[in-house]
C-alpha positions in Angstrom: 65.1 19.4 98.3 65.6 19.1 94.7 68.4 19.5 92.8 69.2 22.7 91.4 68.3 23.1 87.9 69.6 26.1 85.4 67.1 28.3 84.8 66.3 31.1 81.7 68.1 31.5 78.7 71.4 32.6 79.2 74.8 32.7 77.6 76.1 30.3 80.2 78.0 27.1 79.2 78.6 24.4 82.0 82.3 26.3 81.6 81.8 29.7 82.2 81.5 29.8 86.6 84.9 27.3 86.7 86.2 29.6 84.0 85.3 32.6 86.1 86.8 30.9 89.3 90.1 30.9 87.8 91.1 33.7 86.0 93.6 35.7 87.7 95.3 39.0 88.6 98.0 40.9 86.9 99.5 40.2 90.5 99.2 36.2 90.3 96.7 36.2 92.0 93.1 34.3 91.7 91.2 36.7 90.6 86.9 37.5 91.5 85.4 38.1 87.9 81.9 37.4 89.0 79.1 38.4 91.8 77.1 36.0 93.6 73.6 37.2 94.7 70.6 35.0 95.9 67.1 35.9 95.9 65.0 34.2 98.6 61.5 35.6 98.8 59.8 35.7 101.8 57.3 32.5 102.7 54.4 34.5 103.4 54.5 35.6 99.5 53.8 32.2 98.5 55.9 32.1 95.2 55.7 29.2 93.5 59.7 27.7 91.6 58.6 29.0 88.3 57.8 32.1 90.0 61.0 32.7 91.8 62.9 31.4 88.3 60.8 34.5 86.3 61.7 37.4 88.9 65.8 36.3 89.2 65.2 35.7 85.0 63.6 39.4 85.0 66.1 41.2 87.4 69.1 39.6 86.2 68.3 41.2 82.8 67.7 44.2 84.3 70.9 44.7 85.8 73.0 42.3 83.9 72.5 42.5 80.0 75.2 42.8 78.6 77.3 40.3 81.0 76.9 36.0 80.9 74.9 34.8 83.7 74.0 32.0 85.5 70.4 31.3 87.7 70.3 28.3 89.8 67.1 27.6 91.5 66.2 25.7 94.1 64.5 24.5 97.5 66.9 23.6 99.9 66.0 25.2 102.6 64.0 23.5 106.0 60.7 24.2 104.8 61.0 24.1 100.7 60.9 27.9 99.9 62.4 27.8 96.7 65.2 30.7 96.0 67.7 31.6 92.8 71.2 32.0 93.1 72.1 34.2 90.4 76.0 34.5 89.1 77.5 36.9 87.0 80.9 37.5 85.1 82.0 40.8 86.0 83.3 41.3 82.0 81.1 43.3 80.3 80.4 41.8 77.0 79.3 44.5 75.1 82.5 46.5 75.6 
């Protein structure tokens, strides 16, 4: 497939999913700062990339507003659907 490309405007910086990776826990601990999701519509919808890219774009903003997010897309998969994986940092950054 292609390679995955970044998608939407974002405050993401090529930093901020390693810097997520390692923060850690009071205890020592690594800890998990961010959500991974991935929206893969179904082929018989027929989305186009762009497509796909708008509606993780749309929902992410929906749910995720005030938090840094990051939307890979791409079409890995055996018969090119494309599908966005969608990261976000579990700190709020409005509060």
């Amino acid at each position: 497939g292609k390679a995955a490309r970044p998608i939407g405007k974002s405050r993401y910086t090529a930093n901020t999913t390693e810097q997520m990776l390692k923060r850690m826990a009071p205890n020592g601990k690594p800890a998990r700062t961010f959500k991974h999701f991935v929206m893969s519509p179904d082929p018989q919808d027929g989305l186009t990339a762009d497509q796909v890219a708008e509606l993780a774009s749309a929902w992410a903003l929906r749910h995720f507003a005030d938090f840094e997010a990051a939307i890979v897309l791409h079409d890995d998969t055996e018969r090119k659907i494309p599908h966005a994986h969608i990261v976000d940092n579990n700190t709020n950054l409005a509060t």
